[in-house]
C-alpha positions in Angstrom: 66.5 -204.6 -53.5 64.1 -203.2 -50.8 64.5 -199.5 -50.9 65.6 -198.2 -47.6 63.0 -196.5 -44.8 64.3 -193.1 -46.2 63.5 -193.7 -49.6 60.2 -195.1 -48.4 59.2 -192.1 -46.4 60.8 -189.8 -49.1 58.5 -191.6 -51.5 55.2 -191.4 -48.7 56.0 -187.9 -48.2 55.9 -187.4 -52.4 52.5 -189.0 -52.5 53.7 -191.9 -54.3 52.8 -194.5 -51.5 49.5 -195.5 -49.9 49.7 -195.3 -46.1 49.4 -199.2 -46.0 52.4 -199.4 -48.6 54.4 -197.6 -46.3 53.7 -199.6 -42.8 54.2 -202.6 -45.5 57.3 -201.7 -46.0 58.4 -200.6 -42.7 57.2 -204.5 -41.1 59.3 -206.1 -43.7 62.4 -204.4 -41.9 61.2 -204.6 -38.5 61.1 -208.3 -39.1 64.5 -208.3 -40.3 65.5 -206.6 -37.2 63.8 -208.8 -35.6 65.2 -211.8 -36.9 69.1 -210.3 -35.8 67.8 -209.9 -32.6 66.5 -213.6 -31.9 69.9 -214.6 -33.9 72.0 -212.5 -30.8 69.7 -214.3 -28.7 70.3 -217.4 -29.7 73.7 -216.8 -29.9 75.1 -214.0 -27.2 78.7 -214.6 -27.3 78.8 -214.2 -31.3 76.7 -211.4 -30.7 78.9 -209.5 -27.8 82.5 -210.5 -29.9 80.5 -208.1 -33.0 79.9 -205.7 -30.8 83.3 -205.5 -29.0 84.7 -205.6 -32.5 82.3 -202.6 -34.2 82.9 -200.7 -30.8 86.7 -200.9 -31.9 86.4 -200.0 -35.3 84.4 -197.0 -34.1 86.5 -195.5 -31.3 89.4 -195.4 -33.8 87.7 -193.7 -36.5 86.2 -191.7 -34.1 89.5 -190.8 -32.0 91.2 -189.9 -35.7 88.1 -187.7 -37.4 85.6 -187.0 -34.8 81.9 -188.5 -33.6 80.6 -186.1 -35.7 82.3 -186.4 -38.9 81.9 -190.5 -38.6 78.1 -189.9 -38.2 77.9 -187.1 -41.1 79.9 -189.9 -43.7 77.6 -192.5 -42.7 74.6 -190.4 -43.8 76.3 -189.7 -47.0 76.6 -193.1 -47.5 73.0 -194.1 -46.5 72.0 -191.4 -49.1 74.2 -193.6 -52.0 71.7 -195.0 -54.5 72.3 -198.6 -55.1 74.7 -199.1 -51.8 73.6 -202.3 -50.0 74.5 -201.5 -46.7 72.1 -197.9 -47.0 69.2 -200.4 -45.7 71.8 -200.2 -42.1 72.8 -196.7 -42.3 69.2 -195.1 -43.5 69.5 -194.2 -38.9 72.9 -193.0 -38.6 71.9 -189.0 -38.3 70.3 -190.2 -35.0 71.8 -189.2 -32.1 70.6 -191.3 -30.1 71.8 -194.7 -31.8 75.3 -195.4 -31.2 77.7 -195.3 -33.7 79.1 -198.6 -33.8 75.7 -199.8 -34.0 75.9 -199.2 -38.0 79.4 -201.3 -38.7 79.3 -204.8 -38.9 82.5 -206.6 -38.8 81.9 -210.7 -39.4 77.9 -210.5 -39.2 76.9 -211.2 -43.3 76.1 -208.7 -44.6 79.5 -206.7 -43.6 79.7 -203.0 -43.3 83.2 -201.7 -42.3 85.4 -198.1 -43.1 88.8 -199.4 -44.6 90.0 -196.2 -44.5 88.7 -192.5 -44.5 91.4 -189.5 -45.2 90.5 -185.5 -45.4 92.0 -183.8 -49.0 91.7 -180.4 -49.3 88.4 -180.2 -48.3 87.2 -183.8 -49.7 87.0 -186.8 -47.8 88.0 -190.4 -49.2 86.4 -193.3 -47.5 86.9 -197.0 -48.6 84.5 -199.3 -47.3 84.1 -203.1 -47.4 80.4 -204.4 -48.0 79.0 -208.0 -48.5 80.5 -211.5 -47.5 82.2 -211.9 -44.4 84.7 -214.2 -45.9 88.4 -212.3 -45.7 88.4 -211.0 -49.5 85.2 -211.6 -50.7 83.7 -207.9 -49.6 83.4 -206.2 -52.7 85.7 -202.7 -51.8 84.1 -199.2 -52.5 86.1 -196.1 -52.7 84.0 -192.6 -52.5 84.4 -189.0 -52.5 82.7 -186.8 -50.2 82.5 -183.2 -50.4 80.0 -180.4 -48.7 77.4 -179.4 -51.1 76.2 -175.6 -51.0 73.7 -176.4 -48.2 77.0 -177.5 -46.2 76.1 -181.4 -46.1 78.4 -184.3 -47.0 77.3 -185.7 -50.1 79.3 -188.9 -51.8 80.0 -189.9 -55.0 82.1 -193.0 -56.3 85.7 -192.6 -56.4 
């Protein structure tokens, strides 16, 4: 799996990459982007329907916990070791980018929040990654609680 632009310039800034590894790295997933883009291109009512749907998803999550709390799981999910969809969520502490810019509701590879509860001061969040096909996501459950330095950190459930 190619490790996601924070773990590469977590791994620059440790000295363990060249310069010229890193901007490798980095061009193999601005292609990709690239490639998405050309595809909504190609393809702009498939592309708007996504983004009316992820727009969806997000104002409810976002009208039940908060802007803030939405972006702060996603980072503790981008920071999940092994978790496919980190490669899309490695951004998500940026203001700037939209939140519903991160889900992705029928484009392969899916990314959506099933569900996300508070309990006593730990968060649950179930999330569907992978095929797009109904019931062939694979389903994650994960805990999330503040670590000393106050951030969201998540373990699986």
């Amino acid at each position: 799996m190619l490790p996601t632009p924070r773990e590469i310039f977590t791994s620059f800034e440790r000295g363990e990459l060249e310069r010229d590894e890193l901007h490798a790295l980095m061009a193999l997933h601005a292609r990709e982007l690239i490639q998405e883009m050309e595809e909504d291109y190609q393809n702009p009512a498939a592309a708007w329907i996504e983004s009316l749907l992820a727009r969806r998803a997000t104002g409810r999550l976002v009208k039940l916990h908060s802007a803030r709390l939405v972006r702060e799981v996603l980072v503790a999910l981008a920071d999940v070791r092994d978790f496919p969809p980190a490669r899309y969520l490695w951004n998500a502490s940026h203001p700037d980018v939209p939140i519903h810019c991160f889900f992705r509701m029928r484009r392969e590879p899916v990314f959506r929040i099933l569900s996300l509860e508070a309990r006593a001061g730990e968060f649950r969040v179930v999330v569907e990654h992978g095929a797009a096909a109904k019931g062939k996501g694979t389903r994650q459950a994960f805990l999330l609680a503040r670590n000393e330095h106050w951030k969201l950190t998540a373990r699986i459930a």
